[in-house]
N, C-alpha and C positions, 0 to 999 in steps of 0.2 A: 504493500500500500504506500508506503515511504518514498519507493522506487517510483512511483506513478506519480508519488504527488510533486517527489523534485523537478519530474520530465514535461509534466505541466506547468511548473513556473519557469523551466527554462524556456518552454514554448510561448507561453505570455510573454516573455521579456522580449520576443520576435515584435512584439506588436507597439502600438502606441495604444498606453492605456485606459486614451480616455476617447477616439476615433478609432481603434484597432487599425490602421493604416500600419502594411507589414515595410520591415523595413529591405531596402533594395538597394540598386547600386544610388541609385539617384536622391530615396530620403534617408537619410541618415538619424537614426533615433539616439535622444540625449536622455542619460540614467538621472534620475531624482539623486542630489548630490546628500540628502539627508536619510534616507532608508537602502538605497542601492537596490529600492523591490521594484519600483515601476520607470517605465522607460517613454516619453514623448515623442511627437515630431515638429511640435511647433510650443512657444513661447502662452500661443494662445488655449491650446490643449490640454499644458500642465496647468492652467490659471481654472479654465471651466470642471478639471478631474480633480481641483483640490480640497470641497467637500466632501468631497465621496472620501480622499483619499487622507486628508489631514488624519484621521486617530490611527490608524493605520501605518500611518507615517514615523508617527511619533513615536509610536510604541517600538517598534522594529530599528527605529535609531537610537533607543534610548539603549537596548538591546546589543547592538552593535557599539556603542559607545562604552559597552559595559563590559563585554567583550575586550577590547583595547584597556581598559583603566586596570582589569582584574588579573593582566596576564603578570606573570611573573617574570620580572626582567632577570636577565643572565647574571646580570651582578652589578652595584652600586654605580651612582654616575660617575663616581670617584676614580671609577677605571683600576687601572695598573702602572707602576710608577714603570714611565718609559726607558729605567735601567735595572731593574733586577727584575724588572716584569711581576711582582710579586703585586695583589691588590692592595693598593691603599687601606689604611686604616681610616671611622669617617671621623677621626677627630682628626678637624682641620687645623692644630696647633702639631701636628705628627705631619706636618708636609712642610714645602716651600714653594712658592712660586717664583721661578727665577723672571725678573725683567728681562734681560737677554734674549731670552726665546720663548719665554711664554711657558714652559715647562714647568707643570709641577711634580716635584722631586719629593720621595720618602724621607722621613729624617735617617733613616739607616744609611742611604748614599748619599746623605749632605755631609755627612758626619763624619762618612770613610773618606769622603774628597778632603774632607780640613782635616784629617790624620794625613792624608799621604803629603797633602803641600805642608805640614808642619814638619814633620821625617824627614822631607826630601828638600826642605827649604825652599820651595819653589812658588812662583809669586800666583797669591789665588788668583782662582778661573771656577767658571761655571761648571757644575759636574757634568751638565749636560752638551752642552757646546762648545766649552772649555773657553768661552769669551772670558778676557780680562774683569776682574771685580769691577763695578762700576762705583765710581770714587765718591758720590754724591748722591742727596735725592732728585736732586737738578736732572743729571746724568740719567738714574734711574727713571724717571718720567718722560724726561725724551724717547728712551729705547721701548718703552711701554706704547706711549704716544704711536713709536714707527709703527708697532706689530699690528694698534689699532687702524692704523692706514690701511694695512695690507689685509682690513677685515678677519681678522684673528679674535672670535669671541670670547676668548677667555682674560685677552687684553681688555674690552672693553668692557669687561663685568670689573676688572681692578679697575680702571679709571674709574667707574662708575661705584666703585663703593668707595672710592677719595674722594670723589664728589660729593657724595650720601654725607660723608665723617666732618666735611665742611661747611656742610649746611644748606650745600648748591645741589637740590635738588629736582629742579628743572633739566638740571643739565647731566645728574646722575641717572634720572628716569629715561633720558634720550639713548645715552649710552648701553644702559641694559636692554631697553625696548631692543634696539638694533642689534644686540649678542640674542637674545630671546629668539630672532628672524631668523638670526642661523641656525636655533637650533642648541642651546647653550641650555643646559637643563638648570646649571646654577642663577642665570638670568632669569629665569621663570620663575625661582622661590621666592629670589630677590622682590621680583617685581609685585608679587604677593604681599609680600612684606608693605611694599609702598600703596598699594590701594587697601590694606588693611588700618592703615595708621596715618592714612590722607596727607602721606608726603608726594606733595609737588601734583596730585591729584584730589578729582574727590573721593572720598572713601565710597569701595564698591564693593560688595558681600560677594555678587554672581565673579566680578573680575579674580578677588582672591579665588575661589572655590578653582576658576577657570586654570590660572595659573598654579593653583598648589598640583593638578589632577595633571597639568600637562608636565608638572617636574616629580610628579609618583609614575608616570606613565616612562618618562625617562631614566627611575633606577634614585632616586632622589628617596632616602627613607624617611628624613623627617617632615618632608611636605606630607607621602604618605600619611604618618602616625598622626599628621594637624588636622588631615582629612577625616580619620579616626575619630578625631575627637569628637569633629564638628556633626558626623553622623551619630554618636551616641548622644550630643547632649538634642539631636532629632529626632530620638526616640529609635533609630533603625541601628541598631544592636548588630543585625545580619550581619550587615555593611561594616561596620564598623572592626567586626572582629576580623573578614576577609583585609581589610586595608593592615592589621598590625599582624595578620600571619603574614604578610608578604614583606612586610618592613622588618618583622625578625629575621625572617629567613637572609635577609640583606646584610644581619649582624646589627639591628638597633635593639640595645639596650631597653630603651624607655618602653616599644610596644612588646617586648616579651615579656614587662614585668605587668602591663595591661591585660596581655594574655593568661599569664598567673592568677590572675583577680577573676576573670573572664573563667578559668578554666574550674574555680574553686566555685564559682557561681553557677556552675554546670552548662555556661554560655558557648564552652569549647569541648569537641571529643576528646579523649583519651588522646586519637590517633592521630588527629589535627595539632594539638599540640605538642606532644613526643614528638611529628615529623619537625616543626617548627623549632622547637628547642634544640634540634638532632644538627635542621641549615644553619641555624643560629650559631651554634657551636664549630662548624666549619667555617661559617665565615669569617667570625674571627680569630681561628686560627691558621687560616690562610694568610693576614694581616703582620705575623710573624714573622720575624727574621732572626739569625742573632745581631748584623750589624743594626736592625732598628733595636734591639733591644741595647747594645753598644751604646746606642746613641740615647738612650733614655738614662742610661746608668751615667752617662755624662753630661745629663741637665742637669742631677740628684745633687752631681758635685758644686 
């Protein structure tokens, strides 16, 4: 029955939904860019088919929107530090972003680079590029400044949060807007941030929600876990507990201790959360090295 009933909508999708005019070499049918169920031939035919079609619509996009928000990302936006390939850990006080190139680096290989130039007396350089220290923040801002010319989005989330830290937030919300375009999943929480707290905009409930879902959809756990919150304190529990098994599975801390509370409250299975505790547990200790831990025993000092 399944089988008949897929071979029937792929055979609807021949048609224009609301005319049934099939398509040929000459009309060419355009998909409904929000359900991806029904297909037009003219401007004027999605306009007249969209009572019929509006609930319909919505439901099957909400669907597919749900779809995309609920899949599990392969791992943190945080990536892998592009020299010992190891994932990042998501405490961003355990990384660096080099000016130079835009690189951000583990404290394990920042810390091996300043052991080797101290050994070997040789004048620092980027661990990544090996560019000369840059002597200044003068210096440093220009070289930031280059990367953001060259459209380098994670340049222009750092200008754009010197912007934020100065107060110039017209000019910090342009800078992220434009990292967010490419694609910059840290520009997306950021940007959250700013219509949540009506800097440099007016505060927007649907904009945060928009951008926290587009940087959980990217691997971003704490947008996820904010998302969390904001479906429990709307009563949809469901939701809320699928949002922080995904954000543990990623290695955040805060939603597997939600999940704890969740699981004692009988809101979680057995098996959902053992698998969850189970990613949890890999993930950070994927984040291990000895040289990061090297370099942790040498903040201590």
């Amino acid at each position: 029955m399944s089988t008949n009933s897929e071979e029937e909508a792929d055979d609807m999708m021949m048609y224009c939904a609301s005319c049934g005019t099939a398509e040929v070499d000459d009309i060419k049918l355009k998909t409904c860019t929000a359900c991806k169920s029904a297909r037009y031939c003219s401007v004027k035919c999605q306009k007249e088919h969209r009572p019929q079609h509006k609930r319909a619509c919505k439901k099957r996009a909400a669907e597919l929107h749900d779809e995309i928000l609920f899949k599990q990302p392969e791992s943190s936006y945080e990536g892998d530090c592009p020299i010992c390939c190891l994932p990042m850990s998501l405490d961003k006080t355990k990384s660096t972003m080099m000016a130079c190139c835009s690189k951000v680096i583990c404290d394990g290989c920042y810390h091996s680079n300043v052991v080797r130039i101290t050994r070997g007396s040789l004048e620092p350089t980027c661990p990544f590029c090996r560019h000369p220290d840059l002597k200044s923040e003068e210096e440093e801002i220009n070289k930031v400044m280059k990367r953001v010319k060259a459209n380098d989005p994670v340049a222009m989330v750092q200008i754009g949060l010197r912007r934020n830290e100065a107060g110039d937030y017209d000019d910090a919300f342009r800078y992220l807007s434009k990292a967010a375009e490419l694609g910059d999943v840290g520009a997306h929480y950021q940007l959250a941030i700013f219509y949540r707290k009506g800097h440099g905009v007016e505060k927007d409930v649907k904009k945060v929600v928009y951008h926290w879902e587009q940087a959980a959809i990217g691997g971003h756990p704490i947008a996820r876990y904010n998302i969390g919150i904001e479906e429990e304190e709307n009563g949809r529990m469901d939701r809320a507990v699928k949002h922080w098994i995904i954000a543990a599975k990623l290695g955040h801390d805060y939603s597997l201790d939600n999940l704890k509370v969740c699981f004692r409250g009988g809101l979680v299975t057995k098996e959902d959360f053992a698998a969850a505790l189970r990613a949890h547990q890999t993930a950070v200790e994927a984040t291990k090295s000895p040289q990061r831990e090297a370099a942790e025993e040498a903040r201590k000092e």
